[in-house]
LOTI-702940 format. One line per field, with one value per residue: residue number from 1; residue in one letter; chain; x, y, z of N, C-alpha, C in turn. Coordinates in nm, 3 decimals. Layout:
N
k <- c(NUM, ...) $
r <- c(A, ...) $
c <- c(A, ...) $
nu <- c(X, ...) $
nv <- c(Y, ...) $
nw <- c(Z, ...) $
cau <- c(X, ...) $
cav <- c(Y, ...) $
caw <- c(Z, ...) $
cu <- c(X, ...) $
cv <- c(Y, ...) $
cw <- c(Z, ...) $
END
This chain:
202
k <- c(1, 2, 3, 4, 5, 6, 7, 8, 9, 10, 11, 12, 13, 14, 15, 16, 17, 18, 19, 20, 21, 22, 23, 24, 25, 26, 27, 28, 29, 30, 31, 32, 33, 34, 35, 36, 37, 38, 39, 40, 41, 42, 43, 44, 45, 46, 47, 48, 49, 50, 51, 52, 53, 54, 55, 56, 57, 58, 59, 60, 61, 62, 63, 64, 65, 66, 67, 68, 69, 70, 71, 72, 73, 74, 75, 76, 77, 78, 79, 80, 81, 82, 83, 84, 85, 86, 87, 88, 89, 90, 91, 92, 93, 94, 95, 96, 97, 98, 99, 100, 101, 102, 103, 104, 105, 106, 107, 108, 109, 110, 111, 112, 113, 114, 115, 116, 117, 118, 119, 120, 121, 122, 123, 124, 125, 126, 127, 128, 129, 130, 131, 132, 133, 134, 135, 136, 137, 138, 139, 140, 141, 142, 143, 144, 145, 146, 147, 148, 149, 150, 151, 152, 153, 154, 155, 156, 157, 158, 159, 160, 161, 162, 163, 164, 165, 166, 167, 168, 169, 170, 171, 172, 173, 174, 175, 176, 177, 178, 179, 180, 181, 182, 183, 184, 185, 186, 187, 188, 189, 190, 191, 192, 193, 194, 195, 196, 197, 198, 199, 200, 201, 202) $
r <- c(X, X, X, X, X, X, X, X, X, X, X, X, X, X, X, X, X, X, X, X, X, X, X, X, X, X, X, X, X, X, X, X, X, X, X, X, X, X, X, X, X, X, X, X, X, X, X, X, X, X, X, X, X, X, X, X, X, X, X, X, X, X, X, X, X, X, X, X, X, X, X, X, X, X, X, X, X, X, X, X, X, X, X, X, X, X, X, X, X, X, X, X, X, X, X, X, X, X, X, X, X, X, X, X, X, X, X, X, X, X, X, X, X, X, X, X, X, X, X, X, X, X, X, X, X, X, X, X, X, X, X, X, X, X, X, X, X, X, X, X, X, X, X, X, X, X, X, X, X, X, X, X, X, X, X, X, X, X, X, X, X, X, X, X, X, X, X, X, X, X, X, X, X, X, X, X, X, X, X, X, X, X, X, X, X, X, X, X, X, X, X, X, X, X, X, X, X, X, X, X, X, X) $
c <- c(A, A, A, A, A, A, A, A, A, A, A, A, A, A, A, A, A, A, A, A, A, A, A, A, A, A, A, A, A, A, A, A, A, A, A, A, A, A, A, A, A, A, A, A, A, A, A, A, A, A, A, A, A, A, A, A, A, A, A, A, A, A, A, A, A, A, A, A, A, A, A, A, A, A, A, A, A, A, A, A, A, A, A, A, A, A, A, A, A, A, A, A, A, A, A, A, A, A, A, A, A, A, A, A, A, A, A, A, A, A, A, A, A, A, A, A, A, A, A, A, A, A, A, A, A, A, A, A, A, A, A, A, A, A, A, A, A, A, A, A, A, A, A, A, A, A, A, A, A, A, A, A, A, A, A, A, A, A, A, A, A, A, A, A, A, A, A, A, A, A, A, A, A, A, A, A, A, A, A, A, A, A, A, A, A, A, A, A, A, A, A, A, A, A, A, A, A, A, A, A, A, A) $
nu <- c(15.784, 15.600, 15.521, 15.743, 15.775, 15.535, 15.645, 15.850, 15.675, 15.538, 15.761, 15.845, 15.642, 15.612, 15.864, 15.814, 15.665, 15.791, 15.985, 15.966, 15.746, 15.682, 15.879, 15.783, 15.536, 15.645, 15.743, 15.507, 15.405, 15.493, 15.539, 15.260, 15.252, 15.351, 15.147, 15.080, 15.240, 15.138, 14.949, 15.145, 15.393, 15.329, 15.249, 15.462, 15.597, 15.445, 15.485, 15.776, 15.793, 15.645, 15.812, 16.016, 16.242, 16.197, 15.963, 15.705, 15.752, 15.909, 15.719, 15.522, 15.702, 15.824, 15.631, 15.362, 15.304, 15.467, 15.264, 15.046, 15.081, 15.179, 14.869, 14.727, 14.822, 14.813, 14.561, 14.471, 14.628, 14.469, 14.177, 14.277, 14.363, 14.412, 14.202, 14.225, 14.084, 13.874, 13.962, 14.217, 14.318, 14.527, 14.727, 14.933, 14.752, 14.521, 14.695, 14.747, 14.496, 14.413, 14.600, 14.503, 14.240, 14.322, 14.440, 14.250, 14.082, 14.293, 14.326, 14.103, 14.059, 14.276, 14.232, 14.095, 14.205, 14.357, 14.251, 14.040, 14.288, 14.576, 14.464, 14.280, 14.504, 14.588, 14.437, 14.416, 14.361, 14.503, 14.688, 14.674, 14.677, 14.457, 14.308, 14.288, 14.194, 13.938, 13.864, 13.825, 13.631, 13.439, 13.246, 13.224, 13.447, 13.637, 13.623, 13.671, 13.928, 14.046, 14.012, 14.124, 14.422, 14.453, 14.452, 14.617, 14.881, 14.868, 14.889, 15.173, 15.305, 15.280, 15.292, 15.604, 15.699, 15.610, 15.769, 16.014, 15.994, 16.005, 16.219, 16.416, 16.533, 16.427, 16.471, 16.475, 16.230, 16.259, 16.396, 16.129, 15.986, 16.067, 16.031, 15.792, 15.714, 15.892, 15.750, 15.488, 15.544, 15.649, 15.388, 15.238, 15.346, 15.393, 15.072, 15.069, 15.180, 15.013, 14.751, 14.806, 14.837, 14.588, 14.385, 14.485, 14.438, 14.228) $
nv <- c(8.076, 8.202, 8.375, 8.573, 8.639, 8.852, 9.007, 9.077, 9.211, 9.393, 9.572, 9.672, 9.735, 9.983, 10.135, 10.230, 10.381, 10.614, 10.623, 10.551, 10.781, 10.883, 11.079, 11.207, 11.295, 11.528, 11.683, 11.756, 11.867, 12.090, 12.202, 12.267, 12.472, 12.665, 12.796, 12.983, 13.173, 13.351, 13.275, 13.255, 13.149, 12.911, 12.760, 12.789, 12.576, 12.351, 12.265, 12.247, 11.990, 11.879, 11.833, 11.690, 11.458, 11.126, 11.104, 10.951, 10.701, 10.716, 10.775, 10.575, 10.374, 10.488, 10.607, 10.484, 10.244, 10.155, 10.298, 10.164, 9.892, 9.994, 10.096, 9.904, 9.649, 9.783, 9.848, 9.600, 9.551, 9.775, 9.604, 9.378, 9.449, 9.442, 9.630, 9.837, 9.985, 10.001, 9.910, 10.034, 10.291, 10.501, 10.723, 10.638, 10.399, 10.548, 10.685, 10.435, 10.327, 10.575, 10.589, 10.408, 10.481, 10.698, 10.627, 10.522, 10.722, 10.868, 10.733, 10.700, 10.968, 11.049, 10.838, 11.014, 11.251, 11.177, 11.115, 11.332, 11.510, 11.413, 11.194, 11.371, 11.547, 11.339, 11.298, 11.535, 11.786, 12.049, 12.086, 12.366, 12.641, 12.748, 12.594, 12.425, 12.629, 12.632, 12.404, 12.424, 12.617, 12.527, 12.479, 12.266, 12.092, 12.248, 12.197, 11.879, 11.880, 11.961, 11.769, 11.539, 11.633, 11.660, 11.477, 11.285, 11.420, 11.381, 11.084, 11.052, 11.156, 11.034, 10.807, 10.785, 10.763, 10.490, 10.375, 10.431, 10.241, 9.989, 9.978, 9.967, 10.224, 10.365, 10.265, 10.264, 10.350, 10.639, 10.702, 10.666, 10.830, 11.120, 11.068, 11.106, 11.348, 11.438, 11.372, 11.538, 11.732, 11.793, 11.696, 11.929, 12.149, 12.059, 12.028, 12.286, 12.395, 12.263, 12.370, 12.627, 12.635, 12.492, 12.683, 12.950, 12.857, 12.948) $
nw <- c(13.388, 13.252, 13.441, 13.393, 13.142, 13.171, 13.312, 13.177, 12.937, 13.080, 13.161, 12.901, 12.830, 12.992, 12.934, 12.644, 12.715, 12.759, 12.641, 12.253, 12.305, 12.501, 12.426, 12.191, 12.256, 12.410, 12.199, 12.076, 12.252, 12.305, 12.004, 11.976, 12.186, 12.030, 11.934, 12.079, 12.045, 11.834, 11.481, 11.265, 11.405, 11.484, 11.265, 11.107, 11.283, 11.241, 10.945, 10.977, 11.089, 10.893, 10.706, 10.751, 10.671, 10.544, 10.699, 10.755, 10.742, 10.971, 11.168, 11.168, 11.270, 11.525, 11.595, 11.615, 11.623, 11.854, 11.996, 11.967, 12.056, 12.330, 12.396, 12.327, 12.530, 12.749, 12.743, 12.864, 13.063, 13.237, 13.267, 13.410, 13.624, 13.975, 14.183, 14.482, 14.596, 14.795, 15.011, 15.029, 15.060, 15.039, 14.917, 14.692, 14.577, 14.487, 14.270, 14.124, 14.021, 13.920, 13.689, 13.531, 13.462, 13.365, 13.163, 12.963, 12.899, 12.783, 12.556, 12.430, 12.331, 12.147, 11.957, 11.826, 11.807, 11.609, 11.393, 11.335, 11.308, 11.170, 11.030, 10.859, 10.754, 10.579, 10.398, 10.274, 10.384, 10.545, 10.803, 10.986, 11.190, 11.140, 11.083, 11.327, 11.455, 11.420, 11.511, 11.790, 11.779, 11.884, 12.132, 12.263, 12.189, 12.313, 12.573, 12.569, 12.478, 12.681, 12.933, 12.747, 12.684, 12.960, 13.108, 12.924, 12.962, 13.265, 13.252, 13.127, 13.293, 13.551, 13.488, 13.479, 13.722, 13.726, 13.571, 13.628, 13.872, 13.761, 13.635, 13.792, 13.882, 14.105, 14.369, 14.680, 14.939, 15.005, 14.747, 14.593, 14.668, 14.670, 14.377, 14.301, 14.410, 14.164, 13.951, 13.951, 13.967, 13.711, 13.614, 13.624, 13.544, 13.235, 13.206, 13.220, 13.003, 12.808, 12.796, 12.779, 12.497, 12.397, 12.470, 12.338, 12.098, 12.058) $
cau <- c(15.804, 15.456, 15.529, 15.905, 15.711, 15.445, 15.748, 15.916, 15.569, 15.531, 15.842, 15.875, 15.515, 15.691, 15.992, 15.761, 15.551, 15.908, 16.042, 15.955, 15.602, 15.693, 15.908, 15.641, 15.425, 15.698, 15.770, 15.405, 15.313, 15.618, 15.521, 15.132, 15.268, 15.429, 15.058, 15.064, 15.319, 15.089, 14.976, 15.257, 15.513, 15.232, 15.219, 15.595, 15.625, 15.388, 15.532, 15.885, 15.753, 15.605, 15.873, 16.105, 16.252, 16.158, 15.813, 15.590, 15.892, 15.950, 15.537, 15.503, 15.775, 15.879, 15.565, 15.227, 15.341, 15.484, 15.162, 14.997, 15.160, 15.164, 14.754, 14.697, 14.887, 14.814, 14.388, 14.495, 14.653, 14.372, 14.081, 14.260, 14.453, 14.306, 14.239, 14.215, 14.038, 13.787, 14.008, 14.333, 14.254, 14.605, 14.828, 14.991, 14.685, 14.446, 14.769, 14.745, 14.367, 14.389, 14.690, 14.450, 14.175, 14.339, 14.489, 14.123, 14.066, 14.373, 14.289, 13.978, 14.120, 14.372, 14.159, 13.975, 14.296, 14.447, 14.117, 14.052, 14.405, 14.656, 14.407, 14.259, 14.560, 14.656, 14.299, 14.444, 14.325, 14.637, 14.687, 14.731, 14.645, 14.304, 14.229, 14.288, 14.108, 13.817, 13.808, 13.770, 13.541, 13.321, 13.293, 13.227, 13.551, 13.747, 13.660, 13.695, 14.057, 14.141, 14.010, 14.216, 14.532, 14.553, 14.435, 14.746, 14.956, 14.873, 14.885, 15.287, 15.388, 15.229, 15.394, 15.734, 15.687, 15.616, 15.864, 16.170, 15.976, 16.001, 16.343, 16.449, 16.561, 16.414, 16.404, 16.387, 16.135, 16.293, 16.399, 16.006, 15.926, 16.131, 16.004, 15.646, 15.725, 15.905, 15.613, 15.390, 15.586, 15.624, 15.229, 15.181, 15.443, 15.357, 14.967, 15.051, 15.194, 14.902, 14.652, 14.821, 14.819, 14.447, 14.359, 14.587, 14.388, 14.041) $
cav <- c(8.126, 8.333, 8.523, 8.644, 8.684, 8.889, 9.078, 9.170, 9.279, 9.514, 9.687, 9.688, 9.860, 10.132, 10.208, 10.285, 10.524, 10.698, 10.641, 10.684, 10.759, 11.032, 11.196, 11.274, 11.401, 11.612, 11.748, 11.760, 12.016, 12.246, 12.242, 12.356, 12.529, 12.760, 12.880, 13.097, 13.332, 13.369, 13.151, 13.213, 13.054, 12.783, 12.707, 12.769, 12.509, 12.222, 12.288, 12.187, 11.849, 11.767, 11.854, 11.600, 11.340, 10.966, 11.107, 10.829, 10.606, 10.758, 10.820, 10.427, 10.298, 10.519, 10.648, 10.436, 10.123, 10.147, 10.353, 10.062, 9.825, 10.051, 10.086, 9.729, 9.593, 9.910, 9.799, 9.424, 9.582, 9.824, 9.526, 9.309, 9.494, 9.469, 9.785, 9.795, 10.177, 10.062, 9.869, 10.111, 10.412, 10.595, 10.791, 10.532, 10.345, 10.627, 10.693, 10.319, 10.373, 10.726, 10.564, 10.311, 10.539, 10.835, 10.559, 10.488, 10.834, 10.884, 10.606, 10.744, 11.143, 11.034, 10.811, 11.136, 11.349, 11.145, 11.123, 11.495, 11.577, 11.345, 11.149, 11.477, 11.605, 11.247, 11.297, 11.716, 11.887, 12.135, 12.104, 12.495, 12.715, 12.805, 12.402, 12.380, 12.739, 12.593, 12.302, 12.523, 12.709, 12.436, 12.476, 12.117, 12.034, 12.278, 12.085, 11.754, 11.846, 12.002, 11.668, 11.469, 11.668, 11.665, 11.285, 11.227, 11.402, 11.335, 10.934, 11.039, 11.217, 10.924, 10.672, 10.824, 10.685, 10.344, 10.334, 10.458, 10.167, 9.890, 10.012, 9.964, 10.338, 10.401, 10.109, 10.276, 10.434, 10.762, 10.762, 10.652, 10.954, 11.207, 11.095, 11.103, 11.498, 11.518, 11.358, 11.579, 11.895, 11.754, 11.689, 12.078, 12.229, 12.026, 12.081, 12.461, 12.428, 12.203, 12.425, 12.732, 12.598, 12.509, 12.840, 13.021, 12.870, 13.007) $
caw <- c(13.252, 13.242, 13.492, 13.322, 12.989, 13.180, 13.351, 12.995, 12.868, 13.126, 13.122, 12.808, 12.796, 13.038, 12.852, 12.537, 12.722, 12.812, 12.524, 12.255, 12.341, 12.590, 12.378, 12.091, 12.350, 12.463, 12.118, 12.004, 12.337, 12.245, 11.865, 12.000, 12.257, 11.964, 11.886, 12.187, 11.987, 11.666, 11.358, 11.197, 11.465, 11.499, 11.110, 11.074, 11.336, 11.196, 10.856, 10.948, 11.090, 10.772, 10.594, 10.795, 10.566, 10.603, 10.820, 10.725, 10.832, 11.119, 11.236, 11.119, 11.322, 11.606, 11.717, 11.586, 11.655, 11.973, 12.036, 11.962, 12.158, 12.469, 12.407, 12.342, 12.661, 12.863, 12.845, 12.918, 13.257, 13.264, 13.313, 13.470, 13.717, 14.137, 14.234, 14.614, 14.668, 14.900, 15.109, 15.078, 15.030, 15.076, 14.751, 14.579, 14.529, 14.379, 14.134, 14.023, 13.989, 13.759, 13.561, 13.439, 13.411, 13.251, 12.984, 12.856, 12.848, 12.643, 12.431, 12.360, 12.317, 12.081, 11.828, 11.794, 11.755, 11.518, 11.256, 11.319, 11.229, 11.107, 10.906, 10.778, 10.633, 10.453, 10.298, 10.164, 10.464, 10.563, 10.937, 11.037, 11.309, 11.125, 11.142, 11.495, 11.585, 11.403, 11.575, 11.907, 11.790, 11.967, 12.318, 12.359, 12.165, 12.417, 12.673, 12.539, 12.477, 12.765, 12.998, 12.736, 12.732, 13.076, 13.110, 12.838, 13.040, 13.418, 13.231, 13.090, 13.440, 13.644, 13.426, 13.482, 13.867, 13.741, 13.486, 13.765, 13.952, 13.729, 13.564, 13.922, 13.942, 14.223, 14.489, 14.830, 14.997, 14.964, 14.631, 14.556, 14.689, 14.548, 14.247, 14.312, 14.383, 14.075, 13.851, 13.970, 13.910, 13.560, 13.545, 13.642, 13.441, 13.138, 13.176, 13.152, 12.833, 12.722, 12.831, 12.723, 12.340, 12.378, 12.484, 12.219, 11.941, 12.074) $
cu <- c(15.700, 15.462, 15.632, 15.817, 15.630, 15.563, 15.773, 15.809, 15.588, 15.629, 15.848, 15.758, 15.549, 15.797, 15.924, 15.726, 15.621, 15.959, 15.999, 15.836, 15.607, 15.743, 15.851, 15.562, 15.508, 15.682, 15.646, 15.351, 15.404, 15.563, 15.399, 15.173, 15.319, 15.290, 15.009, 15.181, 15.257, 15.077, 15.089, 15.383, 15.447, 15.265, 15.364, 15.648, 15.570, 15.458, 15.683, 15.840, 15.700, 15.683, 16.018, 16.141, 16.237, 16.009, 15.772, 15.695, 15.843, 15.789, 15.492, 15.568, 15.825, 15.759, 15.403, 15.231, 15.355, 15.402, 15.082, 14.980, 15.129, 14.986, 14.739, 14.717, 14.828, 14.634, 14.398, 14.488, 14.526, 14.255, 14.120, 14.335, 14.343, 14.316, 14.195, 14.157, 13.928, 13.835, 14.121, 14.338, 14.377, 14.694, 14.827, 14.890, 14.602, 14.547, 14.732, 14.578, 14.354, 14.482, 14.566, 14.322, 14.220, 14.396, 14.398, 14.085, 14.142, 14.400, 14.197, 14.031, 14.203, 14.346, 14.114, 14.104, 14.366, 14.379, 14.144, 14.197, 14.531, 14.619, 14.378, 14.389, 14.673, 14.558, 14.324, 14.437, 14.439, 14.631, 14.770, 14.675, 14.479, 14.252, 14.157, 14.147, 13.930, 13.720, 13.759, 13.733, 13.435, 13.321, 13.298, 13.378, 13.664, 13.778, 13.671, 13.859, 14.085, 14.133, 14.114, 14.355, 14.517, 14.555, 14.595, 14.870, 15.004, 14.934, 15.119, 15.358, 15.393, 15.344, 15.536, 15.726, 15.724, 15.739, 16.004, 16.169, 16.020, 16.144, 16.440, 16.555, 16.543, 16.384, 16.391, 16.315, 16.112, 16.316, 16.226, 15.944, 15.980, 16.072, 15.876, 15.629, 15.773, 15.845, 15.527, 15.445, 15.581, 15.519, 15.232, 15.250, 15.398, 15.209, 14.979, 15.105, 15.105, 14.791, 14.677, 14.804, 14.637, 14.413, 14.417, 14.506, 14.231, 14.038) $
cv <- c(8.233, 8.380, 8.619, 8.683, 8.798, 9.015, 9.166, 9.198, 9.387, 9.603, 9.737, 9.819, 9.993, 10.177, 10.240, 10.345, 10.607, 10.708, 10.552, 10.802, 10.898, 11.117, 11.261, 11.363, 11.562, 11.740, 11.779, 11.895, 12.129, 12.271, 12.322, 12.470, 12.673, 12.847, 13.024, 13.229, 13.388, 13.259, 13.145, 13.135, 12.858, 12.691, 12.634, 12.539, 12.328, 12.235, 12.222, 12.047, 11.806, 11.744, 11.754, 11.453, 11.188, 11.017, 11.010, 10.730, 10.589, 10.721, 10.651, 10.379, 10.344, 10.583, 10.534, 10.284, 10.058, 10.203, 10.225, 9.985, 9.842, 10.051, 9.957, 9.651, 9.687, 9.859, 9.666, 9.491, 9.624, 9.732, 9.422, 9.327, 9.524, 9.577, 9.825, 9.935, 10.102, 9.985, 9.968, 10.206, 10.576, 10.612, 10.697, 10.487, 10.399, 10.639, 10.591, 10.316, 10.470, 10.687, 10.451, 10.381, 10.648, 10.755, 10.552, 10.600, 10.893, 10.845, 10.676, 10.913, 11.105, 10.934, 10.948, 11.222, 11.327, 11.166, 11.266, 11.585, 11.529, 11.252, 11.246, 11.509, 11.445, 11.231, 11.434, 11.800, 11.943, 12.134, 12.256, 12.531, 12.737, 12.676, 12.422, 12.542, 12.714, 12.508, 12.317, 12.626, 12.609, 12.475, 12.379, 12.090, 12.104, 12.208, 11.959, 11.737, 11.895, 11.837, 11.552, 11.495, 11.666, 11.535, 11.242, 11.299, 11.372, 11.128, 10.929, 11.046, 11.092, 10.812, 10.697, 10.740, 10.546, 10.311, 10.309, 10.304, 9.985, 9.845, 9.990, 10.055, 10.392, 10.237, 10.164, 10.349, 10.567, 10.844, 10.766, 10.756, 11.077, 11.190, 11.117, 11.288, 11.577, 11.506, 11.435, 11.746, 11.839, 11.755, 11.845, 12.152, 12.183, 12.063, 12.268, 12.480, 12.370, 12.275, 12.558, 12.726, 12.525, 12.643, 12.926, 12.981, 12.922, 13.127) $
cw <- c(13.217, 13.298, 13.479, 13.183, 13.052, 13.232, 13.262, 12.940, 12.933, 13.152, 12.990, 12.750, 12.852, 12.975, 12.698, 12.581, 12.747, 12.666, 12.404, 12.239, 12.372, 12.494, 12.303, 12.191, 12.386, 12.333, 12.063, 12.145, 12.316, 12.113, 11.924, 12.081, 12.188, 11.915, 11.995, 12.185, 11.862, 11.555, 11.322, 11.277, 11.457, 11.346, 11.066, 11.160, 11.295, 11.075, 10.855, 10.997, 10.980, 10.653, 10.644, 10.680, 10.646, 10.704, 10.820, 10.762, 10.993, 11.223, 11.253, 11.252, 11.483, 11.666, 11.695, 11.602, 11.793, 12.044, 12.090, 12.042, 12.314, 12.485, 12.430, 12.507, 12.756, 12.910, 12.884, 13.053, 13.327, 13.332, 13.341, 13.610, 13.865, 14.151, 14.402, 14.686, 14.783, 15.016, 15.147, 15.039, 15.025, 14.910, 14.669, 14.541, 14.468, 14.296, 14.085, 13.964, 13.851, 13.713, 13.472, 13.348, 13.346, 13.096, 12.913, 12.817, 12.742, 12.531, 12.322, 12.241, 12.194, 11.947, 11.756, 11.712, 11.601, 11.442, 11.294, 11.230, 11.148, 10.993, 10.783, 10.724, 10.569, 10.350, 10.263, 10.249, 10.520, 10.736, 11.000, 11.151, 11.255, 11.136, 11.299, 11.596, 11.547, 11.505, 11.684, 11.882, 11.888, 12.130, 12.405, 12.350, 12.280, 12.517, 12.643, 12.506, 12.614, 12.915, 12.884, 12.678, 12.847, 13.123, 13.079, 12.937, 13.198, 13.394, 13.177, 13.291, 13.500, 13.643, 13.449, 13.610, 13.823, 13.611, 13.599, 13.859, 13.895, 13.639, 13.678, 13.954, 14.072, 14.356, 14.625, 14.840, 14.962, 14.847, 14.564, 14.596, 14.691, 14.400, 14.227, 14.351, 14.249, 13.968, 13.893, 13.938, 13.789, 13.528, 13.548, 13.526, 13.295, 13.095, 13.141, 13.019, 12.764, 12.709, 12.819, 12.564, 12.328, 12.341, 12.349, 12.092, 11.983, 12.046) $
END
């Protein structure tokens, strides 16, 4: 019975980080990704998200929750999960390694993001392009996002693997590795849009 309960936790924790976990992420590096045409596409672009009806609904229920959830469970796995690097030392097992460690990193990255910007503007502060180019004016803060955007997304890409794995999409060999080529084009492709919308506000 505990190990079927422990089962349905952990998928359940993968199909939030896909959905709908992933998809925010998706739609949150396209919205930044719009500052690399000018404030004004940037502004335009945060502007219609806040102007979405039901938001606070939606932000509540479809992404902060199941955030939640996926954090919560995700550091359970995190400290108590074997990690076998100095006995096995081959792919698969550094991925299961940096999925655990890029989650704490994204844990961390993403308290920060949220106070900085989603708290700030429920306390008046206007979340625009001059926010964000402030905020990199730092040179620490550049790099502190750019290790946790790519953390957050090397931790989405990754997770796509173990989702296919536990969704039992992929069960042989072959398909397990097809997909482990096509998470990793996804990590690359996605970091260039993360790391082009950094840049863009400096």
């Amino acid at each position: 019975m505990a190990k079927n309960r422990e089962f349905g936790n952990r998928r359940l924790h993968s199909l939030l980080g896909v959905i709908p976990i992933g998809l925010f992420l998706l739609e949150h590096l396209v919205t930044n990704y719009m500052a690399t045409k000018g404030p004004e596409s940037f502004n335009s672009a945060a502007h219609f998200l806040e102007s979405i009806p039901f938001r606070y609904f939606l932000e509540i229920f479809i992404i902060f929750l199941p955030l939640i959830y996926h954090a919560v469970y995700g550091i359970y796995i995190a400290f108590t999960a074997k990690n076998n690097l100095g006995r096995f030392g081959f792919f698969r097992n550094w991925m299961f390694f940096l999925q655990r460690l890029s989650g704490i990193i994204t844990l961390i990255f993403l308290v920060w993001h949220v106070w900085s910007t989603r708290i700030q503007a429920a306390l008046g502060t206007e979340v625009d392009f001059d926010m964000m180019a402030e905020i990199f004016s730092n040179p620490f803060m550049i790099a502190f996002y750019l290790v946790g955007v790519i953390s957050t997304i090397f931790h989405f890409s990754n997770g796509l693997w173990s989702f296919a794995v536990s969704w039992g999409l992929t069960v042989s060999p072959r398909s397990q590795r097809i997909m482990t080529y096509v998470t990793l084009i996804v990590f690359v492709l996605l970091s260039y849009v993360g790391v082009s919308a950094i840049f863009a506000f400096v």
